[in-house]
C-alpha positions as CSV (number, residue, x, y, z in Angstrom):
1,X,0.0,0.0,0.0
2,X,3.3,2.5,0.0
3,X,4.3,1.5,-3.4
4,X,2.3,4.7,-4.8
5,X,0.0,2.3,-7.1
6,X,-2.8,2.5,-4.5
7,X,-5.6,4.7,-3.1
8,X,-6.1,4.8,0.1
9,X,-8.2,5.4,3.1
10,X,-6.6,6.3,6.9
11,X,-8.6,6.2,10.1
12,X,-6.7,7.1,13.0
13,X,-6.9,4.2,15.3
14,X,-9.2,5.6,18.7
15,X,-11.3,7.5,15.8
16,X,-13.7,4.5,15.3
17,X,-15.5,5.3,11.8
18,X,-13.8,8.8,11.6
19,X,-11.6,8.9,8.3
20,X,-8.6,11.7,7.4
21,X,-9.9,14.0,4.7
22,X,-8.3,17.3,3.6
23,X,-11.4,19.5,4.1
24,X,-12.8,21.8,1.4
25,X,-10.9,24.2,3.3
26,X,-7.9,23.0,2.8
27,X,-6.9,21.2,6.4
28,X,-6.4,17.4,7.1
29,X,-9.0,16.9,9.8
30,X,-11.7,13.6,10.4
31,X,-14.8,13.5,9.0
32,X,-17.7,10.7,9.7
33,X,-19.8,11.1,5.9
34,X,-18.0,11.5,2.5
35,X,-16.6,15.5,2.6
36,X,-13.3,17.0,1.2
37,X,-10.7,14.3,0.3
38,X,-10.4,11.0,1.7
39,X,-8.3,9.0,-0.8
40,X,-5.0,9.2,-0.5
41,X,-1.7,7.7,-2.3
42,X,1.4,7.7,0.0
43,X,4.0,7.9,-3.0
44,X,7.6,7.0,-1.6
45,X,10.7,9.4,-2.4
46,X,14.4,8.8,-1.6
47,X,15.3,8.1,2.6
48,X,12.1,6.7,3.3
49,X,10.0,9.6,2.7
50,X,6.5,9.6,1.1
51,X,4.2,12.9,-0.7
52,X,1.0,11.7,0.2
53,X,-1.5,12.8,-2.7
54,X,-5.0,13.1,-3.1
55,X,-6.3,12.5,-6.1
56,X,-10.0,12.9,-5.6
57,X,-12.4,16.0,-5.6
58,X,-15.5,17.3,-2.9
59,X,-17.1,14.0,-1.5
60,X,-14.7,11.9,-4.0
61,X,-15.8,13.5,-6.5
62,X,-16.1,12.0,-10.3
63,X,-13.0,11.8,-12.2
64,X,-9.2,12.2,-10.8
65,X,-8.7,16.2,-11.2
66,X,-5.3,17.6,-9.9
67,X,-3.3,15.9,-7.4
68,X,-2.9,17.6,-4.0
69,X,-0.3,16.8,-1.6
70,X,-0.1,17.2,2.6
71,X,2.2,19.8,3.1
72,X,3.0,21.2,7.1
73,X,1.3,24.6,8.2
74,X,2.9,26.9,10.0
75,X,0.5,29.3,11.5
76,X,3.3,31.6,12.7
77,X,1.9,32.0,15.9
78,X,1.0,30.3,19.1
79,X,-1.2,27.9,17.3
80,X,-0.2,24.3,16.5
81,X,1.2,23.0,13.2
82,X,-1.1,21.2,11.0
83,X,-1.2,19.6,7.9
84,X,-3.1,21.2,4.7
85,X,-3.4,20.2,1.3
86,X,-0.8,22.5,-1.3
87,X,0.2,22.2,-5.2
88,X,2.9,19.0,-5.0
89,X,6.8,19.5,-5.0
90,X,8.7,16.6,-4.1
91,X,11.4,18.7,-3.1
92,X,9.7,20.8,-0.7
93,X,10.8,19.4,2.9
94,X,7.4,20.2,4.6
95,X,5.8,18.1,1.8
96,X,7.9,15.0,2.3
97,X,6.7,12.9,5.2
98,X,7.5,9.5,7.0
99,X,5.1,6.4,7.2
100,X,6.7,4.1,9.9
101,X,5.1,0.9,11.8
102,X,3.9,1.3,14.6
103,X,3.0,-0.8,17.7
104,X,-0.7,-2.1,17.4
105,X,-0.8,-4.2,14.9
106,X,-1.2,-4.3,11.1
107,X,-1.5,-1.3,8.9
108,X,-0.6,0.5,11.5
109,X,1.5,3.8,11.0
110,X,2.8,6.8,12.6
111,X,3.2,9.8,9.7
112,X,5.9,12.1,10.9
113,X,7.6,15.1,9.0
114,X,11.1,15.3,10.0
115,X,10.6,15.2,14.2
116,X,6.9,16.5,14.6
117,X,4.1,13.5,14.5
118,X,0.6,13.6,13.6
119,X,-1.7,13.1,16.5
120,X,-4.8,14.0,17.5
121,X,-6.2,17.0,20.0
122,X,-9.3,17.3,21.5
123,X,-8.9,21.0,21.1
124,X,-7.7,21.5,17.6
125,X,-8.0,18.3,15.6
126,X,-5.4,16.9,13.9
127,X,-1.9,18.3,14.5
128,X,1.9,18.0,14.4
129,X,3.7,18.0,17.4
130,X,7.4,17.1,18.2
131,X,7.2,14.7,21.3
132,X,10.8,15.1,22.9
133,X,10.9,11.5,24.9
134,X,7.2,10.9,24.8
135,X,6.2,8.0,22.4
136,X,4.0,8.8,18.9
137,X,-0.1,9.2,20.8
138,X,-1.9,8.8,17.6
139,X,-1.6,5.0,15.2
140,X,-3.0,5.4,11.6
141,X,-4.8,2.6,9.9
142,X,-4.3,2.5,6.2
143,X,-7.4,0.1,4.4
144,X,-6.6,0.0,0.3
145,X,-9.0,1.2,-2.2
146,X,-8.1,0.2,-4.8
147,X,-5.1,1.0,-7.9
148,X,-4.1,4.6,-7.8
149,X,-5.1,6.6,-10.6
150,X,-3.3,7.5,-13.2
151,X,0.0,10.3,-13.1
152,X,-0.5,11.5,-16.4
Protein backbone atom coordinates (compact mmCIF):
# COMPACT_ATOMS: atom_id res chain seq x y z
CA UNK A 1 0.00 0.00 0.00
CA UNK A 2 3.27 2.49 -0.04
CA UNK A 3 4.31 1.49 -3.37
CA UNK A 4 2.33 4.67 -4.78
CA UNK A 5 0.03 2.34 -7.12
CA UNK A 6 -2.79 2.46 -4.46
CA UNK A 7 -5.58 4.70 -3.12
CA UNK A 8 -6.13 4.77 0.15
CA UNK A 9 -8.22 5.41 3.13
CA UNK A 10 -6.57 6.29 6.92
CA UNK A 11 -8.60 6.16 10.05
CA UNK A 12 -6.69 7.08 13.05
CA UNK A 13 -6.89 4.16 15.32
CA UNK A 14 -9.15 5.58 18.66
CA UNK A 15 -11.27 7.53 15.81
CA UNK A 16 -13.69 4.48 15.35
CA UNK A 17 -15.49 5.30 11.82
CA UNK A 18 -13.84 8.84 11.59
CA UNK A 19 -11.57 8.92 8.27
CA UNK A 20 -8.63 11.66 7.42
CA UNK A 21 -9.95 13.96 4.67
CA UNK A 22 -8.30 17.27 3.62
CA UNK A 23 -11.36 19.48 4.12
CA UNK A 24 -12.85 21.75 1.37
CA UNK A 25 -10.91 24.22 3.33
CA UNK A 26 -7.89 22.98 2.84
CA UNK A 27 -6.91 21.20 6.38
CA UNK A 28 -6.39 17.37 7.13
CA UNK A 29 -8.97 16.95 9.78
CA UNK A 30 -11.72 13.62 10.39
CA UNK A 31 -14.79 13.50 9.02
CA UNK A 32 -17.67 10.66 9.66
CA UNK A 33 -19.85 11.14 5.86
CA UNK A 34 -18.03 11.53 2.50
CA UNK A 35 -16.56 15.51 2.59
CA UNK A 36 -13.28 16.96 1.18
CA UNK A 37 -10.70 14.27 0.26
CA UNK A 38 -10.41 11.00 1.69
CA UNK A 39 -8.34 9.00 -0.80
CA UNK A 40 -5.01 9.16 -0.47
CA UNK A 41 -1.73 7.68 -2.29
CA UNK A 42 1.36 7.65 0.04
CA UNK A 43 3.96 7.86 -2.99
CA UNK A 44 7.65 7.02 -1.60
CA UNK A 45 10.73 9.38 -2.36
CA UNK A 46 14.35 8.78 -1.56
CA UNK A 47 15.35 8.10 2.65
CA UNK A 48 12.14 6.69 3.28
CA UNK A 49 10.03 9.57 2.74
CA UNK A 50 6.47 9.65 1.12
CA UNK A 51 4.21 12.86 -0.73
CA UNK A 52 0.99 11.72 0.22
CA UNK A 53 -1.46 12.76 -2.69
CA UNK A 54 -4.97 13.10 -3.05
CA UNK A 55 -6.35 12.52 -6.11
CA UNK A 56 -9.97 12.91 -5.62
CA UNK A 57 -12.43 15.97 -5.62
CA UNK A 58 -15.54 17.35 -2.92
CA UNK A 59 -17.10 14.00 -1.55
CA UNK A 60 -14.75 11.88 -4.03
CA UNK A 61 -15.80 13.50 -6.45
CA UNK A 62 -16.09 11.99 -10.32
CA UNK A 63 -12.99 11.76 -12.18
CA UNK A 64 -9.15 12.22 -10.79
CA UNK A 65 -8.66 16.21 -11.15
CA UNK A 66 -5.29 17.57 -9.91
CA UNK A 67 -3.28 15.93 -7.39
CA UNK A 68 -2.92 17.59 -4.02
CA UNK A 69 -0.28 16.81 -1.60
CA UNK A 70 -0.06 17.22 2.56
CA UNK A 71 2.15 19.81 3.12
CA UNK A 72 3.00 21.17 7.10
CA UNK A 73 1.29 24.63 8.17
CA UNK A 74 2.88 26.93 10.01
CA UNK A 75 0.48 29.28 11.50
CA UNK A 76 3.33 31.61 12.70
CA UNK A 77 1.85 32.00 15.95
CA UNK A 78 0.96 30.34 19.06
CA UNK A 79 -1.23 27.87 17.27
CA UNK A 80 -0.16 24.30 16.46
CA UNK A 81 1.15 23.05 13.20
CA UNK A 82 -1.09 21.23 11.02
CA UNK A 83 -1.17 19.60 7.86
CA UNK A 84 -3.09 21.22 4.69
CA UNK A 85 -3.37 20.20 1.33
CA UNK A 86 -0.83 22.51 -1.34
CA UNK A 87 0.15 22.25 -5.24
CA UNK A 88 2.85 19.04 -5.01
CA UNK A 89 6.75 19.53 -4.99
CA UNK A 90 8.75 16.60 -4.14
CA UNK A 91 11.39 18.74 -3.09
CA UNK A 92 9.71 20.79 -0.67
CA UNK A 93 10.77 19.36 2.89
CA UNK A 94 7.37 20.19 4.64
CA UNK A 95 5.77 18.10 1.84
CA UNK A 96 7.95 15.03 2.33
CA UNK A 97 6.71 12.88 5.21
CA UNK A 98 7.53 9.51 7.02
CA UNK A 99 5.10 6.43 7.25
CA UNK A 100 6.71 4.14 9.87
CA UNK A 101 5.07 0.87 11.84
CA UNK A 102 3.95 1.33 14.60
CA UNK A 103 2.97 -0.76 17.74
CA UNK A 104 -0.66 -2.09 17.44
CA UNK A 105 -0.83 -4.25 14.92
CA UNK A 106 -1.19 -4.34 11.08
CA UNK A 107 -1.46 -1.33 8.85
CA UNK A 108 -0.65 0.49 11.52
CA UNK A 109 1.48 3.81 10.98
CA UNK A 110 2.78 6.81 12.55
CA UNK A 111 3.21 9.82 9.65
CA UNK A 112 5.91 12.09 10.95
CA UNK A 113 7.64 15.14 9.03
CA UNK A 114 11.06 15.31 10.04
CA UNK A 115 10.61 15.20 14.20
CA UNK A 116 6.89 16.45 14.58
CA UNK A 117 4.15 13.49 14.54
CA UNK A 118 0.55 13.62 13.56
CA UNK A 119 -1.74 13.08 16.46
CA UNK A 120 -4.84 13.96 17.48
CA UNK A 121 -6.23 16.97 20.00
CA UNK A 122 -9.34 17.25 21.50
CA UNK A 123 -8.94 21.05 21.12
CA UNK A 124 -7.66 21.48 17.59
CA UNK A 125 -7.99 18.31 15.59
CA UNK A 126 -5.39 16.93 13.94
CA UNK A 127 -1.94 18.34 14.47
CA UNK A 128 1.88 17.99 14.37
CA UNK A 129 3.66 17.97 17.41
CA UNK A 130 7.39 17.13 18.23
CA UNK A 131 7.21 14.75 21.28
CA UNK A 132 10.77 15.09 22.89
CA UNK A 133 10.91 11.47 24.89
CA UNK A 134 7.24 10.89 24.75
CA UNK A 135 6.17 7.99 22.35
CA UNK A 136 3.98 8.79 18.88
CA UNK A 137 -0.06 9.16 20.82
CA UNK A 138 -1.88 8.82 17.64
CA UNK A 139 -1.63 5.04 15.19
CA UNK A 140 -3.05 5.36 11.63
CA UNK A 141 -4.76 2.62 9.93
CA UNK A 142 -4.33 2.47 6.17
CA UNK A 143 -7.40 0.08 4.35
CA UNK A 144 -6.59 0.00 0.35
CA UNK A 145 -9.03 1.20 -2.16
CA UNK A 146 -8.06 0.23 -4.82
CA UNK A 147 -5.07 1.03 -7.87
CA UNK A 148 -4.06 4.65 -7.82
CA UNK A 149 -5.13 6.61 -10.59
CA UNK A 150 -3.27 7.50 -13.22
CA UNK A 151 -0.03 10.34 -13.13
CA UNK A 152 -0.51 11.46 -16.41
Amino acid sequence: MLSGTRQVTIVRVDAFESGLTLTDEGRLGEADGDSGRQLFVPTPLTGGTFLIRSYRGAGGGPGTGEPVCWQVHNPQDTGPLTVRGATCDEGDAGQQFTIAPAAGGERTYQISNRSAYLRYSAQSGLILEELGDAEPSSGFRFNDNGPAPDRE
